[in-house]
N, C-alpha and C positions, 0 to 999 in steps of 0.2 A: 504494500500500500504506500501509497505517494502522501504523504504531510495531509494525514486525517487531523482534525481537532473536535476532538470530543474525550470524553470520558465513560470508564466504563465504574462504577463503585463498589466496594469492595468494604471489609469493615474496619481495614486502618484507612488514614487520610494519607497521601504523600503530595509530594510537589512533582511538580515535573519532576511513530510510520511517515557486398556490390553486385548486387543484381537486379537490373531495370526490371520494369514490371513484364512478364512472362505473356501475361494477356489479360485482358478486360473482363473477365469472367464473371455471371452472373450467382457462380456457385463456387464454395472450395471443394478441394479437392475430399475425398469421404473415405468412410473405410468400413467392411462389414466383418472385419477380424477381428475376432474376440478371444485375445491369450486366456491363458487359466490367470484368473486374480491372484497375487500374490499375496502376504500376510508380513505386516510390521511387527517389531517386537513393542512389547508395553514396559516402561521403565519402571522398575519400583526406586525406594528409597526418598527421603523425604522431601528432598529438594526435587523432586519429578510429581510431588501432591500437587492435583489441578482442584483448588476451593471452588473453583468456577463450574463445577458439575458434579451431579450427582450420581453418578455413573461408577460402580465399582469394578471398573475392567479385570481388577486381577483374581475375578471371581466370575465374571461371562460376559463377553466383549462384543460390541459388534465389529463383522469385520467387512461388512458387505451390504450396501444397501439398495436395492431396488425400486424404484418409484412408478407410479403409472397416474399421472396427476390429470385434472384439467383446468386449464384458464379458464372463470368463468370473469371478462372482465363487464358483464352486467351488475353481478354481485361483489367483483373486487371480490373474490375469494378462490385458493387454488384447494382443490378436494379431489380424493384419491386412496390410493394404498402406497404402504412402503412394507416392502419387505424385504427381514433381517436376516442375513445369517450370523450364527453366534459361535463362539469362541469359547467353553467355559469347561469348569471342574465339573467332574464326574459328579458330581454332591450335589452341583450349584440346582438351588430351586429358585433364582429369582435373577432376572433381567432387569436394571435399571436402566431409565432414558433420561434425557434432559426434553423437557416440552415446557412453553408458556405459551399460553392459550389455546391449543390444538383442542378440538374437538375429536373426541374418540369415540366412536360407534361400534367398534367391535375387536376383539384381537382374537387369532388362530391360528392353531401352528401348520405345519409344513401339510398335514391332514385335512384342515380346515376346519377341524377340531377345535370349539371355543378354549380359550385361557383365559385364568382370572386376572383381574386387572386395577389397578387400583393409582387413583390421580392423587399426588401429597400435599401438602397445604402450600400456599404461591408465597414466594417471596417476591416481593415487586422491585426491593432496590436494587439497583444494577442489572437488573433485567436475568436476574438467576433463574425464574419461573418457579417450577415446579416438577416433584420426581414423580416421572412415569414408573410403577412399580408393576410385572409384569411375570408372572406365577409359569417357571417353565413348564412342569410336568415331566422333562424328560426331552421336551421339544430343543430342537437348534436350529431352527428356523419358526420365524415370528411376522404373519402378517395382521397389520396397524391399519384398519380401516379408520378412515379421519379428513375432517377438513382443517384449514390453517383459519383463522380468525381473520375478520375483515378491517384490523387493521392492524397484522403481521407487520412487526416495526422492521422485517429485513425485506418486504415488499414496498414497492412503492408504486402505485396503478397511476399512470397520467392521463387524463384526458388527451382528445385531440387535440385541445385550444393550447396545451402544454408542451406539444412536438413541434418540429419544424416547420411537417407537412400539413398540420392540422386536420388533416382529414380521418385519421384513425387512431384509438389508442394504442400505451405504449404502458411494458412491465419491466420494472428490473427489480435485481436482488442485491441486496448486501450485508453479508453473512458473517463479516471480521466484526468484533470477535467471538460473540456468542450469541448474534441472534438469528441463526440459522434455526434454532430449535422452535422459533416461532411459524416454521411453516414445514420444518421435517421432523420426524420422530426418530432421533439417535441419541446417540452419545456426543455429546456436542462439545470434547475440548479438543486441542490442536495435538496430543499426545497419541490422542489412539486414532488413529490412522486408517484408512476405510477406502477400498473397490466403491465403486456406487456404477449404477447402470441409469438410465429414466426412459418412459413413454412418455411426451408429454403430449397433448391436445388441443389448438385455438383454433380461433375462428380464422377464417379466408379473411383477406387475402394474406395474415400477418405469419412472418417468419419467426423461429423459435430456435436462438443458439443457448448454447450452455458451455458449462467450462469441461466440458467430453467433447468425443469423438462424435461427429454425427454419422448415425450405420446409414444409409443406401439414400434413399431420397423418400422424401417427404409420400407418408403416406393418403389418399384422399378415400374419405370416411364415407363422402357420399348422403351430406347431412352439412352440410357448408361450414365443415373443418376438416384438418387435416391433424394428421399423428407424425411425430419427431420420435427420432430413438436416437439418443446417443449412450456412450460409455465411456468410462475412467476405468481402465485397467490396473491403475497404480496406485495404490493406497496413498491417499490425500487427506491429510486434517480436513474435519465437516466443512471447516467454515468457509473453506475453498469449493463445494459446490453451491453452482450460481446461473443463476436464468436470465435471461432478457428476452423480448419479444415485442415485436411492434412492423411498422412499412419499413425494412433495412434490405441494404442493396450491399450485393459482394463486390470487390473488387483485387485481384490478386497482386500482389507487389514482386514476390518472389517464389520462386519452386514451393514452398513451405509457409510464405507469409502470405498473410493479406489483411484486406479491412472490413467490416461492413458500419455502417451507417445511411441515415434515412435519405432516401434517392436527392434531396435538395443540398444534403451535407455532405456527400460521398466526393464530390471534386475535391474540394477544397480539403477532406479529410486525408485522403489517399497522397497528395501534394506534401500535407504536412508530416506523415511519416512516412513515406517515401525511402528513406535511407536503414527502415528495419530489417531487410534483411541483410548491409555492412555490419548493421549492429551484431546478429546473430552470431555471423562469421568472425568478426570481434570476441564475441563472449567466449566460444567455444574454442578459441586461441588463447583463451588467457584462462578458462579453467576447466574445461574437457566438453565431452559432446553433449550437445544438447538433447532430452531423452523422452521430449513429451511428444515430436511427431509433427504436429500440424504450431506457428504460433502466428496465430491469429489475434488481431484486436478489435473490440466494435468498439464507437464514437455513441454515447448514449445522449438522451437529454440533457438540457444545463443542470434539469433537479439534482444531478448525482452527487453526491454528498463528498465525494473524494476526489481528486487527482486522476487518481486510476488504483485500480486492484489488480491484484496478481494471480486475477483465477487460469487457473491450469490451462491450454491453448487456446483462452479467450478471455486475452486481459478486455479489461474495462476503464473506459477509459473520457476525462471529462470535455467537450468540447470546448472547456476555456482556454484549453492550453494552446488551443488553433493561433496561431499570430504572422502566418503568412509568412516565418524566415526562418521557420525549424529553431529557432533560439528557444524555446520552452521543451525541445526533445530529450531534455534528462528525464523527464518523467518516462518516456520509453525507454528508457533506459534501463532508469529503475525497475520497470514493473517485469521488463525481461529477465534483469538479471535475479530477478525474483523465484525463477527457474528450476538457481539452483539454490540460495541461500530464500530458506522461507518455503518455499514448496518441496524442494528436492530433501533440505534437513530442515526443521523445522522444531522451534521452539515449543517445550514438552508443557510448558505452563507459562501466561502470561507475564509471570515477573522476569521473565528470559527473556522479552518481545525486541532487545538489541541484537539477537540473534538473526534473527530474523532481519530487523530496518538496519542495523547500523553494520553489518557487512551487507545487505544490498547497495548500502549507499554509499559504501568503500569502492563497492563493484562496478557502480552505474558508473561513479566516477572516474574510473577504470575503461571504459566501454565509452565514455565521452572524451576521453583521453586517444584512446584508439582510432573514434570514427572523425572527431572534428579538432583532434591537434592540444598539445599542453597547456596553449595559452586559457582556452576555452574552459579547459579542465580545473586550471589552476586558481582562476576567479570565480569558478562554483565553487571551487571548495573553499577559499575566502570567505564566501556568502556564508557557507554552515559553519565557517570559526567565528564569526562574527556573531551567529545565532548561540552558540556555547554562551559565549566572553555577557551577553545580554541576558541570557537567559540565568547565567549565574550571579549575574549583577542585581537581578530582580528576587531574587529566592533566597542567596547567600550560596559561599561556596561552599558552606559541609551542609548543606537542605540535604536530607537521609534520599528525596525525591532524584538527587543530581549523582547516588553511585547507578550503572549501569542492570546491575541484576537487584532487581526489588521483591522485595515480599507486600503483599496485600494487592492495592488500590496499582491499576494499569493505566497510561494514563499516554491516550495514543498522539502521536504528532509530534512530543515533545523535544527540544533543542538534545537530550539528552539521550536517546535510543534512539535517534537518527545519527544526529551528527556526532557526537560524542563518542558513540561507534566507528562511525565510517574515521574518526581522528585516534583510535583505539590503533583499528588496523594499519593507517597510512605510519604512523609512530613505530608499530613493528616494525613494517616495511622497510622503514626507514634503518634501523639497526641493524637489523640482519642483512641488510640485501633484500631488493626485491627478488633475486633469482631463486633465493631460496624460499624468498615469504609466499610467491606465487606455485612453488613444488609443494609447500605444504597446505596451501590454501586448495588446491585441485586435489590431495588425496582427502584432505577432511569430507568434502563434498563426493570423490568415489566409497570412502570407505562409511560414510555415514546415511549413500542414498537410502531414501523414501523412507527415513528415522524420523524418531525425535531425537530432542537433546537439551540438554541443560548448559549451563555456564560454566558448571564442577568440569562435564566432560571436554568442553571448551578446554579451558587450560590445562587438564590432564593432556590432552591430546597436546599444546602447544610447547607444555614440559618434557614429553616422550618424543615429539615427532620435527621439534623446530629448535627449541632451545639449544646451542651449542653445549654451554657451562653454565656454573655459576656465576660466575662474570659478568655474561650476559643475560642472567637470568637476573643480577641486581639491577643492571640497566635497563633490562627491559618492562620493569616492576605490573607485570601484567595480574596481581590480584589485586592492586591498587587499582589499578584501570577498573575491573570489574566488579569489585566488592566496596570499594570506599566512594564518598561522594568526592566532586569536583574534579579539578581537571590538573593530573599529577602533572608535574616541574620537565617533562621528560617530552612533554608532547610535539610534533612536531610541527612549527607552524607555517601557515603556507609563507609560500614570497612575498614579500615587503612590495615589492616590483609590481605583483599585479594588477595592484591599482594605483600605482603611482601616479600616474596621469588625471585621475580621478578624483583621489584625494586631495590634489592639490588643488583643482579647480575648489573642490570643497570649501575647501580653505578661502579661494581668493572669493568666492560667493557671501562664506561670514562674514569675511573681514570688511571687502568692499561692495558687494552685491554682484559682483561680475557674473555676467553669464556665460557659460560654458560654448565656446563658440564651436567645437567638435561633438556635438552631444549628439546628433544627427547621427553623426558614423560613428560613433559606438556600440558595440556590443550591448546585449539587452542587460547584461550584468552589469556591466559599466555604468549602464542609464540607471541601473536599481540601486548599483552603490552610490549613485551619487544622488539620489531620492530618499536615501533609507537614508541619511548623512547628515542630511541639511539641518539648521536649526530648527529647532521642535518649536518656537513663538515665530509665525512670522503674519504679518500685516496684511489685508483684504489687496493692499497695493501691492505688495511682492509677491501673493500670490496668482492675481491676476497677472501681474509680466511674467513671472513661471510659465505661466500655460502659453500665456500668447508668442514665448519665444521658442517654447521646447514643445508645444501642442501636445500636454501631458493629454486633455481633452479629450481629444481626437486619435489618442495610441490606440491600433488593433492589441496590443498584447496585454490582455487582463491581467499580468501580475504589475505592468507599469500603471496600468490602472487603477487595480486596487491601491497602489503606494499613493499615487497623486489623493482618490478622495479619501485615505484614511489620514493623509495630511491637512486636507482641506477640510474635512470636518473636524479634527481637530484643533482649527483655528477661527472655526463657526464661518466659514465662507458660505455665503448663502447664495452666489451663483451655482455652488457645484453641487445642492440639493435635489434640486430636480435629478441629475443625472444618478445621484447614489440610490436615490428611491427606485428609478427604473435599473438601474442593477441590480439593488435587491430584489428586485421584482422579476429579474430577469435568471438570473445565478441563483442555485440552489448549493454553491462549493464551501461546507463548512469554513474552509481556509480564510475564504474571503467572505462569507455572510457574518460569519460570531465576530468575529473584528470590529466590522462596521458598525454592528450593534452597538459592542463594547464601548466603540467613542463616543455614540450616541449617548450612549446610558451615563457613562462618567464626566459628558458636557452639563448636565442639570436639567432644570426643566425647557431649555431648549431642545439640547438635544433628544432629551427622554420625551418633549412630545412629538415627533418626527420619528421615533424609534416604534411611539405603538401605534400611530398613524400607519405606515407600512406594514409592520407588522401584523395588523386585523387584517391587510389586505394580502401579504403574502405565504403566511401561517400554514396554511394550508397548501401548498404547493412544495413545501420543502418534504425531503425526507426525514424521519422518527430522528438519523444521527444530528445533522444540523439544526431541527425541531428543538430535540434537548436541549443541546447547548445553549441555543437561544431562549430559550424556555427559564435559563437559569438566570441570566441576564435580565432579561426582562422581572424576573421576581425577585430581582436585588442580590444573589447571591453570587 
């Protein structure tokens, strides 16, 4: 996942995620081969306890799910069966699930023989739900007749008026970190590891991807819908299966890649990630083959709550990051290199969630280095030390929120399990060599495929498999990195050089108001470091000649965007109101919606009344993650 912000709650608090296009294709490429599913191992011991479910795997697991759903999007409800295959001790009389609000109608074993079944009491904070308890008999296989609730906080149903095309609706899923369980009935932590297969159902004329394989071509029911089948042959944490559906158009980039997005979106989307399959060839240079088959991405509504997600051959991904000059393509980056850190190994319990973001974003950084040259490389990772150095400045530098591996409260997006990470790895890197930090980074990732893992086995691995001596194991003080808060003495920082050119203007702008007379042909980081820079007080008159020399206004690239009005309203400029209202009205990207709020809320009752003034009106259009947050904001907290 790409720089989520939200929260998930927990019961401690703490502080702070070259190949031209082949052909035009209306369809990807498919496949109707179905390997034998394979089976991960379950970690015991107690830094691998997931509090986040209810699930007692090391007593009857699922290991395999099968789904047969249908979209009804009249009702905004998806209803169906899921069936389980189970994993357990000869003994075990009892299958536990993680569900919040599933409706359950029946459960049967492999026979179709009924089993007892029994729903636990709901915990509502943090979205833990409630345990599905589940009376084996004997049985190893479990089918879940049930619908999802109509308003499953990992669905989000968009009207037409809310697509591009207007003309038909549109579904998607977002399952990180545990609200998958609101619309499937499993085990729902990232630990236990899961095959899943699907039939899914909608109406004509809408197409239906997921983060599987799709098996042959769409079936026609003869009743004005059609039936989808795909599969996941590879045991994947739940919260990596994930739906969309709506009017989406394919288009292929490479042997392996391509895009879909809705027939209006598809130029301009295909244009903007264009260079996905050098990335590929990238990645799989720098830490071995890539193993998922097909990697495809679709372009969803503005509602999407994230960046993009990392679901298995079909990331997801937001169209803000469109900006017409590939300058926002770390985020594809990211969510590829997600591949292999995050889907391929995969953190066994949320307080590990740096394993996961903060070597992808070692990795992206890596694969932007590759595809678009070190300059490029070197002023993104500027940007994430610069988010550390801020982020600690606001919290303190030992906040228990700022060491890397936490216990309790997950707390996604943070300066801290992104960059902090990706400044973890770059640090080794740096000491050892990359020659060799990249020989042991490609065996972690073969020898750990389609796992979990912990932090402990992190650095056991980095002691056994990387560490020269002692020597270098004081220099390289990697339990500090992971277990203590802040940012050890040791870290590596980027070049002083990267933005030199930048910060100087900075400078001549405080001192004398000078305008940046190269701002034009700068780089989009360049533009953002020198936005993010400026004085925090400035005047309705120096904001106005900002825009009118550097047409912050008129930027296609929403993250220059968002920088201009969360400066502008934080200095109550009331030209730039209208335009933030029709942003939020138009962006559903946690990153950028809670932000703007935030300033709103913390300017007083100016701000706070333009905050519920929008708000009434675009509430409803967001998804449950940017919902919340906002949610919180608005009630003062």
């Amino acid at each position: 996942m790409r720089r989520p912000i939200t929260k998930m709650a927990s019961s401690l608090a703490i502080l702070l995620a070259t190949a031209a296009c082949t052909a035009a294709t209306s369809e990807p490429l498919i496949s109707t081969a179905i390997p034998e599913p394979m089976v991960s191992p379950i970690l015991s011991g107690p830094e691998a306890l997931d509090t986040l479910t209810y699930a007692e795997p090391q007593v009857a697991r699922v290991t395999h799910v099968a789904l047969d759903l249908d979209l009804d999007f009249d009702a905004k409800r998806v209803g169906g069966s899921a069936e389980l295959r189970i994993l357990a001790d000869p003994g075990a009389e009892r299958l536990v699930l993680d569900s919040n609000g599933l409706d359950i109608a029946r459960v049967t074993d492999g026979s179709g023989r009924d089993l007892g079944y029994e729903m636990g009491e709901l915990v509502e904070a943090g979205g833990k739900g409630a345990p599905l308890t589940i009376m084996l008999n004997g049985a190893r296989s479990v089918r879940i007749d049930y619908r999802a609730p109509a308003d499953a906080e990992a669905l989000q149903w968009l009207t037409p008026e809310q697509t591009s095309g207007k003309v038909h609706p549109f579904l998607f899923s977002q399952g990180q970190a545990i609200l998958n369980r609101t619309w499937i009935p499993t085990q729902d932590s990232p630990g236990i590891r899961q095959t899943w297969e699907a039939r899914i159902t909608a109406p004509k004329p809408l197409d239906v991807v997921m983060s599987g394989v799709l098996q042959g071509v769409p079936e026609d029911l003869g009743d004005g819908r059609r039936a989808f089948r795909f599969v996941m042959d590879k045991p994947v944490p739940p919260y990596l299966i994930a739906i969309a559906a709506g009017d989406i158009d394919f288009r292929a980039i490479g042997p392996r890649t391509g895009v879909w997005a809705e027939p209006s979106v598809l130029p301009r989307a295909y244009a903007e990630v264009a260079d996905t399959e050098d990335m590929v060839v990238a990645a799989e240079a720098l830490y071995g083959e890539y193993r998922w088959g097909r990697y495809d991405m679709i372009i969803l509504p503005p509602a999407f709550p994230y960046g993009g997600m990392e679901n298995p051959v079909m990331t997801f991904l937001t169209p803000t990051f469109i900006a017409g000059d590939r300058s926002n393509n770390g985020l594809v980056a990211h969510e590829l290199a997600h591949s292999w850190s995050g889907n391929l190994v995969t953190n066994a319990v949320w307080g590990d969630s740096w394993l996961n973001e903060g070597v992808t974003t070692y990795f992206e950084n890596r694969i932007v280095e590759a595809v678009y040259g070190p300059k490029r490389a070197e002023q993104e990772a500027a940007l994430m030390y610069a988010n550390i150095l801020e982020t600690l400045a606001e919290v303190g530098a030992d906040a228990p929120g700022t060491a890397l591996h936490t216990d309790g409260e997950y707390e996604l997006g943070s300066a801290i399990a992104y960059d902090k990470g990706a400044f973890f790895l770059r640090t080794v890197e740096r000491i050892v060599g990359r020659e060799r930090f990249d020989a042991w980074l490609r065996q972690w990732f073969d020898n750990h495929a389609f796992q979990p893992a912990t932090s402990e086995m992190f650095l056991e691995d980095m002691m056994e498999n990387l560490v020269a001596d002692d020597a270098e194991a004081r220099a390289l003080t990697l339990r500090e990195w992971i277990f203590e808060p802040g940012l050890p003495a040791n870290v590596a920082k980027p070049d002083p050089a990267a933005f030199a050119e930048v910060d100087t203007a900075v400078s001549a702008y405080a001192d004398a108001g000078y305008m940046p007379a190269a701002y034009a042909g700068w780089t989009a980081a360049e533009q953002m470091r020198f936005l993010d820079n400026l004085p925090a007080e400035l005047s309705a008159d120096q904001l106005s000649a900002l825009d009118q020399a550097l047409g912050l206004s008129k930027t296609g690239n929403n993250e220059i965007l968002f920088l201009w009005l969360e400066m502008a309203l934080e200095n109550r400029f009331e030209p730039a109101v209208p335009q933030a209202e029709a942003f939020l009205g138009d962006v559903g990207r946690a990153k950028f919606v809670r932000p703007l709020f935030q300033v709103l809320w913390e300017e007083g009752e100016w701000g706070q009344a333009i905050a519920r003034r929008v708000y009434a009106r675009t509430r409803d259009g967001y998804h449950s993650v940017t919902r919340a947050g906002v949610d919180r904001i608005m009630a003062g907290d």
